[in-house]
matplotlib code that plots the C-alpha trace (Angstrom):
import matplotlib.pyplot as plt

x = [-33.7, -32.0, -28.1, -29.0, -31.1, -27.6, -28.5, -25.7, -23.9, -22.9, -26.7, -28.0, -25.7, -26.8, -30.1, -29.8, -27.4, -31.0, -33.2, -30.7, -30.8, -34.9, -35.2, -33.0, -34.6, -30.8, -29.2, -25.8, -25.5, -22.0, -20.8, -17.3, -15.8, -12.1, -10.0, -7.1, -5.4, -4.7, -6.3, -8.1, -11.7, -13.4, -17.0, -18.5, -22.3, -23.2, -27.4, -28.3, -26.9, -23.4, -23.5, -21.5, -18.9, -18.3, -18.6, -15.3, -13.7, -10.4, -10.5, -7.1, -5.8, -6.7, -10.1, -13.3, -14.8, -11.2, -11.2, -14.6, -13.6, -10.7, -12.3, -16.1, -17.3, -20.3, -18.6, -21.1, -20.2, -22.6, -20.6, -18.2, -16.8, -15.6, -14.6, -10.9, -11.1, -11.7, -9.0, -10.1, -12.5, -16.4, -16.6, -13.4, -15.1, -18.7, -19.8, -21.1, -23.2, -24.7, -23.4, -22.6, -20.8, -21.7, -20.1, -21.5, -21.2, -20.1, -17.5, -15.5, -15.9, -16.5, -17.6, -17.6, -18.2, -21.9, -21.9, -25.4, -24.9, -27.2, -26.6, -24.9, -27.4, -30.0, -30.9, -29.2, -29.8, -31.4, -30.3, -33.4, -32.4, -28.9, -30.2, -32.7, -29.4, -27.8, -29.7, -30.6, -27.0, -26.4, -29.1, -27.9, -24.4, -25.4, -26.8, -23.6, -21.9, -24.8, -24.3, -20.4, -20.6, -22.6, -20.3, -17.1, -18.9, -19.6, -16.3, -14.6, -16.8, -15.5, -11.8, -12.5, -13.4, -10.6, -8.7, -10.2, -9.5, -6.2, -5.4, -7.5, -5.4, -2.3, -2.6, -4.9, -4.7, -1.0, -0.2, -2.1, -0.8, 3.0, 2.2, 0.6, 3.7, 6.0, 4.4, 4.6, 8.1, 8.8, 7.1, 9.7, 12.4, 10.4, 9.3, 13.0, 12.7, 9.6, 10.5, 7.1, 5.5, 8.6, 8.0, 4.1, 4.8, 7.4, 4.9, 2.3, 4.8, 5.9, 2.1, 2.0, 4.5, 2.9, -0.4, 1.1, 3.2, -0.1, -2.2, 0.9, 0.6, -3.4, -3.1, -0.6, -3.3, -5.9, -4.2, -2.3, -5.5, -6.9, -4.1, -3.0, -6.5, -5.3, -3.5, -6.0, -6.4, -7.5, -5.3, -2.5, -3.9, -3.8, -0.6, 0.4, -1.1, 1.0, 4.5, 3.9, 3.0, 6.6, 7.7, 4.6, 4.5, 1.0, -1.2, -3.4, -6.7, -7.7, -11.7, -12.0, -15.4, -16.4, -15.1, -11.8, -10.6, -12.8, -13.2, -9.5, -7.2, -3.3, -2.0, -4.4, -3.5, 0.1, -0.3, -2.4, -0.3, 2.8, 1.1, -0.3, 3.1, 4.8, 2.3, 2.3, 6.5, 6.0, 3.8, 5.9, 9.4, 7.4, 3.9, 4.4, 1.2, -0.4, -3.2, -4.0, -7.1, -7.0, -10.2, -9.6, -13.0, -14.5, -17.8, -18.9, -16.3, -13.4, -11.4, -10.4, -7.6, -8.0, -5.2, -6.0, -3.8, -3.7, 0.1, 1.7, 0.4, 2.1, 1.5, -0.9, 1.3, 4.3, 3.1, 7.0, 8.6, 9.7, 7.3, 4.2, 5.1, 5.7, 2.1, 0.3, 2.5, 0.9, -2.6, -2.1, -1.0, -4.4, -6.1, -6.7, -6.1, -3.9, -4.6, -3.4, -5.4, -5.4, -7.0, -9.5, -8.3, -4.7, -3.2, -3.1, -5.6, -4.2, -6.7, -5.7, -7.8, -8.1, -11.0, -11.7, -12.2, -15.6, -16.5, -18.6]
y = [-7.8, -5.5, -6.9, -10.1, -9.4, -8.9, -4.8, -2.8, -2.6, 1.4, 2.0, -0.1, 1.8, 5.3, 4.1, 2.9, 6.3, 7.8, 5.8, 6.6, 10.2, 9.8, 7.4, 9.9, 13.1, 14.3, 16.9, 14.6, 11.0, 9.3, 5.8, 5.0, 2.3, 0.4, 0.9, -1.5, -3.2, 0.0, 2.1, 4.7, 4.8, 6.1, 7.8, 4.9, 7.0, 10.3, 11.5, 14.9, 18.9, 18.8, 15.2, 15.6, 16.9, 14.5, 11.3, 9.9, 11.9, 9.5, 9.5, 8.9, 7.2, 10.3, 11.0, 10.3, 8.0, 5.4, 5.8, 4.5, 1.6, 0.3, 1.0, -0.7, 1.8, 4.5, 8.2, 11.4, 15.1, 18.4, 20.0, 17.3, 20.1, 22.2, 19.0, 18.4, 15.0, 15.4, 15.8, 16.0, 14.0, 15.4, 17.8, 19.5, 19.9, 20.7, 22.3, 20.1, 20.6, 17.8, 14.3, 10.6, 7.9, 4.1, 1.0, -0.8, -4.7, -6.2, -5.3, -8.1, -7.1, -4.1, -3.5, 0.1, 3.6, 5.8, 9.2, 11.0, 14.8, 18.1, 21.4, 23.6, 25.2, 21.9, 19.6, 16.8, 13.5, 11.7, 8.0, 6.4, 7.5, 6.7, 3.3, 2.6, 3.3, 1.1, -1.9, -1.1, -0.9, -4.3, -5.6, -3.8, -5.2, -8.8, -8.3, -7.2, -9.6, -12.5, -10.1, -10.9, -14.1, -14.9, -13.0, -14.3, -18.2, -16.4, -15.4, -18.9, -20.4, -18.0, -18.7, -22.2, -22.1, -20.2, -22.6, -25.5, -23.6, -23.1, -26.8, -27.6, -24.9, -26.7, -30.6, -30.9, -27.9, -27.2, -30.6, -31.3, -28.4, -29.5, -33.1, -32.0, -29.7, -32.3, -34.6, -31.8, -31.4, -35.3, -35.1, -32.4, -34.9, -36.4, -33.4, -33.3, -31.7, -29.7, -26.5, -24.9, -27.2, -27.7, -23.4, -23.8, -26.8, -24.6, -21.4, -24.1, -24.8, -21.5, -20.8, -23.7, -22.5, -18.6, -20.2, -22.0, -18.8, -17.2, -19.9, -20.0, -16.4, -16.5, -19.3, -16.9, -13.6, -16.4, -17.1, -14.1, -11.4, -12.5, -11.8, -8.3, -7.0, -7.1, -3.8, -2.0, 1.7, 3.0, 1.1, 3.0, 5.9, 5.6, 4.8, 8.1, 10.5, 8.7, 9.3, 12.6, 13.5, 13.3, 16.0, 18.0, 18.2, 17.5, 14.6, 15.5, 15.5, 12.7, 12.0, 9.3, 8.1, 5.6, 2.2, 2.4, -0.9, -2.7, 0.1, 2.0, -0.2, -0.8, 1.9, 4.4, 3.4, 3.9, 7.3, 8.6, 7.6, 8.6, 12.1, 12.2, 11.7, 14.4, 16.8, 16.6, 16.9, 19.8, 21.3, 20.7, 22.2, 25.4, 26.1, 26.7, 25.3, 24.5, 22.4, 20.2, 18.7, 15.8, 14.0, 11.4, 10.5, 7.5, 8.6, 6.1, 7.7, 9.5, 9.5, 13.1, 14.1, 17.0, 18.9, 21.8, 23.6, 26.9, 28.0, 30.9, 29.5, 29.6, 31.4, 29.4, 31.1, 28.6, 25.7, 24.8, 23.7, 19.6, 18.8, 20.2, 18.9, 15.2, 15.8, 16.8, 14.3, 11.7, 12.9, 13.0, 10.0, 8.2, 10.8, 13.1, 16.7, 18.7, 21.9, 24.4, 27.4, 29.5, 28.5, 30.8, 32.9, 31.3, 28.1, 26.2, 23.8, 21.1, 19.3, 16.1, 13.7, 10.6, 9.0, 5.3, 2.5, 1.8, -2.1, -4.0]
z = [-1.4, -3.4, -2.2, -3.1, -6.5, -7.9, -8.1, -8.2, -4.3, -5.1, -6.0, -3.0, -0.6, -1.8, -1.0, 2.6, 3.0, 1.8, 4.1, 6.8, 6.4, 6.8, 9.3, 11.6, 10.4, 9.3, 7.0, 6.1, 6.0, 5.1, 4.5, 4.7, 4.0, 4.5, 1.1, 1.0, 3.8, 5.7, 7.7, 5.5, 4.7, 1.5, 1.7, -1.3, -0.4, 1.0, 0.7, 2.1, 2.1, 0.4, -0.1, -4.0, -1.3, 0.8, -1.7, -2.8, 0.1, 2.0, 5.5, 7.0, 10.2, 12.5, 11.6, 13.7, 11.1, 11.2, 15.3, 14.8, 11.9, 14.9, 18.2, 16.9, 19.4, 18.8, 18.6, 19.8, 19.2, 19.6, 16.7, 15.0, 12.6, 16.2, 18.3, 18.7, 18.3, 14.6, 12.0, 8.8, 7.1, 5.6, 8.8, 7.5, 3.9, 5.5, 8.3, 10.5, 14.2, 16.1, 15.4, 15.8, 14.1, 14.3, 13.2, 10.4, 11.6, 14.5, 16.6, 15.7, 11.9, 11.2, 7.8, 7.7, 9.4, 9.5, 10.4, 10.5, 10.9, 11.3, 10.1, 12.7, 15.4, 14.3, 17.1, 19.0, 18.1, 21.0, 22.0, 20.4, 17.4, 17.3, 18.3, 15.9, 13.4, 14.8, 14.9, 11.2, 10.3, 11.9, 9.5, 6.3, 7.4, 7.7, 3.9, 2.8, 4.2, 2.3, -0.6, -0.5, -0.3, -3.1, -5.0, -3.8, -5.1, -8.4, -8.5, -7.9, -10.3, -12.8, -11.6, -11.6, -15.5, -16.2, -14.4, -16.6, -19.7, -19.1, -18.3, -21.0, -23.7, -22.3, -22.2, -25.2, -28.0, -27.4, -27.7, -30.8, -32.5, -31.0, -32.7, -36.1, -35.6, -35.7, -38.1, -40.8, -40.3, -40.4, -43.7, -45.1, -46.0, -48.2, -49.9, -51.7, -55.4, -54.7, -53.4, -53.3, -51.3, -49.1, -48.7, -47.6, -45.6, -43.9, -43.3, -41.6, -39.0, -38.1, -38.0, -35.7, -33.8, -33.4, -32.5, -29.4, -28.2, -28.2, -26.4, -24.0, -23.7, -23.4, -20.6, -18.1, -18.9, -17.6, -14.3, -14.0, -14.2, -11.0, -9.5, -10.4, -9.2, -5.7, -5.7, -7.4, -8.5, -5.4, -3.1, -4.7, -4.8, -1.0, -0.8, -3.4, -0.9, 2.2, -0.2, -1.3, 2.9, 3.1, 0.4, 1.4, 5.0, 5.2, 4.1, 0.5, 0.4, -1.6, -2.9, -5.3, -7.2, -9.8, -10.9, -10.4, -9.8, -12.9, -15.3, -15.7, -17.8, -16.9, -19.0, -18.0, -14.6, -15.0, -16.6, -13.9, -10.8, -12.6, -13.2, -9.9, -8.4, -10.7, -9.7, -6.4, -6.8, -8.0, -5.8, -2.8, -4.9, -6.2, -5.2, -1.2, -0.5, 2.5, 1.5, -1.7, -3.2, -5.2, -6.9, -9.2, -11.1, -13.3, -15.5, -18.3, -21.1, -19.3, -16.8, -14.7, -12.4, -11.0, -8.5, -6.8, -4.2, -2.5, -2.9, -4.9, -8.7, -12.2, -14.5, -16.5, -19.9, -18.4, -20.3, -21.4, -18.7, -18.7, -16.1, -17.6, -20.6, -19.4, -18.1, -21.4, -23.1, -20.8, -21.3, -25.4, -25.5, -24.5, -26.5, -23.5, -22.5, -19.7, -18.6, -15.9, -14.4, -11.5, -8.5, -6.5, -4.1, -4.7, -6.0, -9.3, -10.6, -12.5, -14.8, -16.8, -18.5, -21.0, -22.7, -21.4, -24.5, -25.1, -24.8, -26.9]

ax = plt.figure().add_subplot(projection="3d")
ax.plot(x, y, z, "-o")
ax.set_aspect("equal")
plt.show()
């Protein structure tokens, strides 16, 4: 009822994560779900011990939760943070004992991965249970997919409109305003020994002619905005963490939460991967690290990057060198901040952030 009442899906899927967690008696219950067109998952809800942890966490290729998102098959583990089929993933982050992971969906479409977890030393989850999850997965997934749907008509009616507008803009106001246009200008030879009107007559058709560039201009951000969404903030944030793997020699650590693809706007999406990438550069040239956090975070106002990795550090005084200085630039110009601290035992924390615009 909730999916289909138009309710928020995030806040719906923090409540089945929640009903989950109660139905199975558990101490961490995690949703992940497919981001992009690869094969990494993002834990979108997360309800029980440590759960702030584990939400926004990516889960890459080799990870129990993606063998699960391919395979459409159930996964079982006594302690899923000891097993050795594990790499990564919330077990890495939390300690984890007794556990199993079940597709959300079919097995022909899996819509994403649940992993219901105890504590360490807690009890084994007996086959009942893991079956009553299941079957109530299937359910939730079928509403998703309703959910979608409904959405996705929503959508094209909305596309359709702008659709309509733009033909609309095009064959009727552009060529009105092309005609009255060309009448004034017809009228101009006629205006011969009167230079002031000549000079108005003159400033209405270069009006004219601004209004139509930016109707034209209006018409392409109608048809082209649709389809810019399709490689959205998150998506390449992915595909960040897979390019700096290869200066690193090991693959970030990448948790991201909020509205990223609706609520960042395109230069505050440029900044931030262009910082993200120039941070991690630098961590692989100077910081001899062997691990790296990276959370990227969406509130109401502001938007946060935070870097975190366990190498040498900098001397947080060293706030003059190019780099650092292309990354406070960056963050000052959207009316942000940058800042640089030591990391605890070792490492550097990297903190950069920008206000978001407010809407109306």
């Amino acid at each position: 009822r909730s999916l289909l009442s138009g309710t928020d899906p995030a806040a719906v899927l923090e409540s089945f994560t929640s009903t989950v967690r109660e139905m199975a008696g558990a101490d961490l219950v995690t949703l992940a779900i497919p981001v992009g067109d690869g094969s990494e998952l993002v834990i979108e809800a997360a309800s029980g011990t440590h759960a702030e942890r584990a939400r926004g966490l990516v889960l890459g290729a080799a990870t129990l939760a993606a063998k699960v998102f391919a395979s459409g098959e159930t996964i079982t583990s006594e302690a899923v943070s000891a097993d050795p089929r594990a790499a990564g993933g919330s077990a890495a982050i939390v300690e984890l004992g007794p556990a199993f992971l079940v597709p959300l969906g079919t097995r022909d479409h899996v819509r994403g991965v649940l992993q219901v977890a105890n504590a360490p030393g807690g009890p084994v989850f007996a086959d009942t249970v893991i079956d009553m999850v299941i079957g109530y997965g299937n359910q939730a997934a079928l509403a998703l997919d309703v959910a979608e749907h409904r959405q996705d008509a929503d959508r094209m009616l909305i596309l359709n409109d702008r659709d309509r507008i733009a033909r609309d803009l095009h064959d009727l106001v552009i060529q009105r305003l092309f005609a009255s246009a060309l009448t004034l200008q017809s009228t101009l030879g006629r205006l011969t020994g009167q230079p002031q009107t000549s000079t108005r007559v003159h400033q209405v058709v270069d009006d004219l002619d601004d209004t139509i560039k930016v109707i034209r201009s209006t018409i392409y951000s109608l048809r082209e905005q649709e389809r810019t969404r399709s490689q959205g903030l998150r998506t390449r944030l992915v595909a960040a963490m897979e390019r700096a793997t290869q200066t690193l020699g090991f693959t970030p650590a990448l948790r991201m939460t909020g509205l990223l693809d609706t609520t960042v706007p395109a230069p505050h999406t440029e900044h931030l991967l262009a910082t993200v990438g120039e941070t991690l550069t630098n961590t692989a040239r100077h910081a001899r690290a062997t691990s790296v956090d990276v959370t990227v975070e969406v509130t109401g106002t502001q938007l946060r990057l935070e870097v975190a990795d366990n190498g040498c550090g900098v001397n947080p005084a060293t706030t003059r060198r190019s780099g650092l200085a292309n990354l406070r630039h960056r963050a000052e110009e959207l009316g942000g901040s940058f800042s640089l601290r030591p990391n605890k035992p070792t490492g550097t924390i990297v903190e950069w952030t920008a206000p978001l615009p407010t809407t109306p």
